[in-house]
N, C-alpha and C positions, 0 to 999 in steps of 0.2 A: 504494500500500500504506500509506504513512504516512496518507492519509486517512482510512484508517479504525482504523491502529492508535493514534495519537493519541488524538482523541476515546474510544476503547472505554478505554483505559489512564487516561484522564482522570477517566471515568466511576468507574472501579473505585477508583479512588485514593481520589477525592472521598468518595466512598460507604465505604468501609474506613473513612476518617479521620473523618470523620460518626459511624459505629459509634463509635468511641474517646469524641469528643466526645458523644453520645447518653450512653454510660455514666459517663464519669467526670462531665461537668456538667450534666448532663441529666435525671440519674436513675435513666435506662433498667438494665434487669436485664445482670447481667455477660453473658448469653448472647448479648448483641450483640454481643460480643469474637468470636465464632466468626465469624459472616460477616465481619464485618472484618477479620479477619486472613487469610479465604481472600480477599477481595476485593482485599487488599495484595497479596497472593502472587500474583494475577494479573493484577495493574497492573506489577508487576517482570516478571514473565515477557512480559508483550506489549512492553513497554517495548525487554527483550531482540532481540526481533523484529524491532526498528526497519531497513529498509533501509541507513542509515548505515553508512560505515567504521568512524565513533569512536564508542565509549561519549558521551563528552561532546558530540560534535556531534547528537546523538539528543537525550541529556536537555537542552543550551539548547534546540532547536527545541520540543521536548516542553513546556515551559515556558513557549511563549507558545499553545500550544494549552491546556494548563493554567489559564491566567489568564481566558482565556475562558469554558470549561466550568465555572468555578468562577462567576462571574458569573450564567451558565444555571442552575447550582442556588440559586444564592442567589434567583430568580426562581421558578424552577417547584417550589422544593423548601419553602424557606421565606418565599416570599411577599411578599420586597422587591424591587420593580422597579430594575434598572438604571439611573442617571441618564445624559446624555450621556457623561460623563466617564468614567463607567467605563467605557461603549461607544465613546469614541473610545481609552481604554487600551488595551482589550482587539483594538481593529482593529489600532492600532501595534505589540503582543503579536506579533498573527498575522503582520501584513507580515514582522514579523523572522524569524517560523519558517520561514514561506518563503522568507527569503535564504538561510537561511543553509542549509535543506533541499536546495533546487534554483539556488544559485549556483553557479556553473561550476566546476571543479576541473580544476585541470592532471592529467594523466595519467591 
């Protein structure tokens, strides 16, 4: 479940926050503030979703799927390729999401 809530939460985030960034430095018309603010609302709401016990053990993991997907739009969205480094960051990101997602838990 977190496979796909992750990334789609990541998506939405990215892209909300885009919205903001488009309008206030960008230029773009304030009407970009609408999807962005629905796009926020359902990046929190999937977030909610998360399989985890704890709020906080959802948003660390969340936050090396995060680092990645922001990577990915920085690539397919605005046209700067990822150098190694950012792509060896963002693997080390992920190993952590999944420690700490599917590390063992007593009880």
């Amino acid at each position: 479940m977190s496979a796909l809530i992750f990334p789609t939460a990541a998506l939405l985030e990215i892209a909300g926050c885009f919205a903001v960034w488009a309008w206030w430095r960008g230029g773009a018309s304030g009407w970009w503030l609408v999807p962005g603010a629905l796009a926020l609302a359902g990046f929190a709401w999937l977030l909610a979703l998360s399989p985890t016990d704890h709020a906080g053990r959802a948003f660390a993991a969340y936050g090396g799927v995060y680092v990645a997907a922001s990577l990915a739009w920085l690539w397919a969205m605005e046209g700067f390729r990822p150098d190694r480094w950012d792509l060896l960051g963002a693997a080390l990101c992920l190993v952590g999401a999944a420690v700490i997602v599917f590390g063992p838990r007593p009880g």
